[in-house]
C-alpha positions in Angstrom: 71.5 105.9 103.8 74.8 105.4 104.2 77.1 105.7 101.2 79.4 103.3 99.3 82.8 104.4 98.3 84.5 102.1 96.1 86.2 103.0 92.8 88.0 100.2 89.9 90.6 101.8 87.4 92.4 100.2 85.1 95.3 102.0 83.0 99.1 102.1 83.0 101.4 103.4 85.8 102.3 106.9 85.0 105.2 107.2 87.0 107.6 105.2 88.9 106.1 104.5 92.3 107.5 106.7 94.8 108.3 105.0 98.6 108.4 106.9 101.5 108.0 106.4 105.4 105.6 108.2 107.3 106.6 109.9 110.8 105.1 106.4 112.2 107.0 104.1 110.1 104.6 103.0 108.0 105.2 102.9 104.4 103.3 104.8 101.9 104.2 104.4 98.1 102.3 106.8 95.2 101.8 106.7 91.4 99.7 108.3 88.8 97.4 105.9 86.5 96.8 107.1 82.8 93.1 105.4 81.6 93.0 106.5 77.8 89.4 106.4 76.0 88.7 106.3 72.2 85.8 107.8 71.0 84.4 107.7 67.3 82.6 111.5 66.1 81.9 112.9 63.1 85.5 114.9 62.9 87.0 111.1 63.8 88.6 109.0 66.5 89.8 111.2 69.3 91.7 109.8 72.3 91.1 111.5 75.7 93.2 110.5 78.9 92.4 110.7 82.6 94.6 111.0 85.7 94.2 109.3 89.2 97.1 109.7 91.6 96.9 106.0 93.7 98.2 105.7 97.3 99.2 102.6 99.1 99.8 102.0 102.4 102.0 99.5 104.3 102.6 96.0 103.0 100.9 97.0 99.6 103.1 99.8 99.1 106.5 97.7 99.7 105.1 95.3 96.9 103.9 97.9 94.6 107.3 99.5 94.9 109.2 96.7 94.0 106.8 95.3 91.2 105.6 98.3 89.6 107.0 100.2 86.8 105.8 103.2 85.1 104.3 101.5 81.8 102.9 99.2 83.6 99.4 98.0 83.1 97.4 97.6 86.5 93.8 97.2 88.3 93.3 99.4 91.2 90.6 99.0 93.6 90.1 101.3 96.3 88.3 104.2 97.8 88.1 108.1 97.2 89.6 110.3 99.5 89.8 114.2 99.5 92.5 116.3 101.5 92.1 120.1 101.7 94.7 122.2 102.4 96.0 125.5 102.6 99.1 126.6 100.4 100.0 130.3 100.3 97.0 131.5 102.2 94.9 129.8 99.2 92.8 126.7 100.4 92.9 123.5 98.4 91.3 120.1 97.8 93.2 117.5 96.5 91.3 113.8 95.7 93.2 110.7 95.2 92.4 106.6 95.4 93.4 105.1 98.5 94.4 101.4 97.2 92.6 98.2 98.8 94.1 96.2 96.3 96.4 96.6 93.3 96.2 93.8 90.7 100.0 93.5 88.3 98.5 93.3 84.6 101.9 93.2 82.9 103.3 90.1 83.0 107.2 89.0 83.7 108.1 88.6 80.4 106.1 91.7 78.9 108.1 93.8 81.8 111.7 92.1 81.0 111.5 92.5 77.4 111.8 96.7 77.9 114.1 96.2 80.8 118.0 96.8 80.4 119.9 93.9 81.2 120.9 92.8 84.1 117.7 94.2 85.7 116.7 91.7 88.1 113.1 91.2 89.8 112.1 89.8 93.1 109.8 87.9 93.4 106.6 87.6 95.7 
């Protein structure tokens, strides 16, 4: 059978998204996404928080750079990848999200309220 691989997080943007180019132009933007969970015990609430680092790729990663903020609240839907890779001898596997599809949760006016003046946004 052949697998599925599709993943949905939602959480806030942990980082500002970070733009680059690759050697062929195309333009590849990353963040981190924080989903926080609240679970009830017997000791009492506790609050656990899990990392994804996102990756975009061409148009979606000019509009994430532009729109997204690290505070941000935001839907991901993509697909799992894992890159291995060898870094002083030592080999490593690092997975991330490969975005399809960002969704903005914060609106306008949630996002301009903690924005110093004169910060201006473009829009779509």
């Amino acid at each position: 059978m052949r697998g599925i691989n599709v993943c949905f997080f939602g959480g806030n943007v942990g980082n500002e998204p970070n733009l680059k180019h690759l050697a062929s132009g195309t333009p590849v933007v990353s963040f981190s996404l924080a989903m926080s969970e609240k679970r009830k015990g017997d000791s009492g609430e506790t609050e656990t928080v899990e990392w994804v680092r996102v990756v975009c790729f061409s148009n979606l990663a000019e509009i994430c750079s532009k729109h997204l903020g690290k505070g941000d609240a935001a839907l991901v839907i993509g697909k799992l990848r894992t890159r291995e890779f060898e870094k002083d001898g030592e080999k490593k596997r690092y997975t991330e999200v490969i975005a399809d599809r960002v969704h903005f949760l914060t609106k306008k006016k949630e996002r301009e309220e903690h924005e110093p003046p004169g910060f201006e946004d473009e829009p779509f």
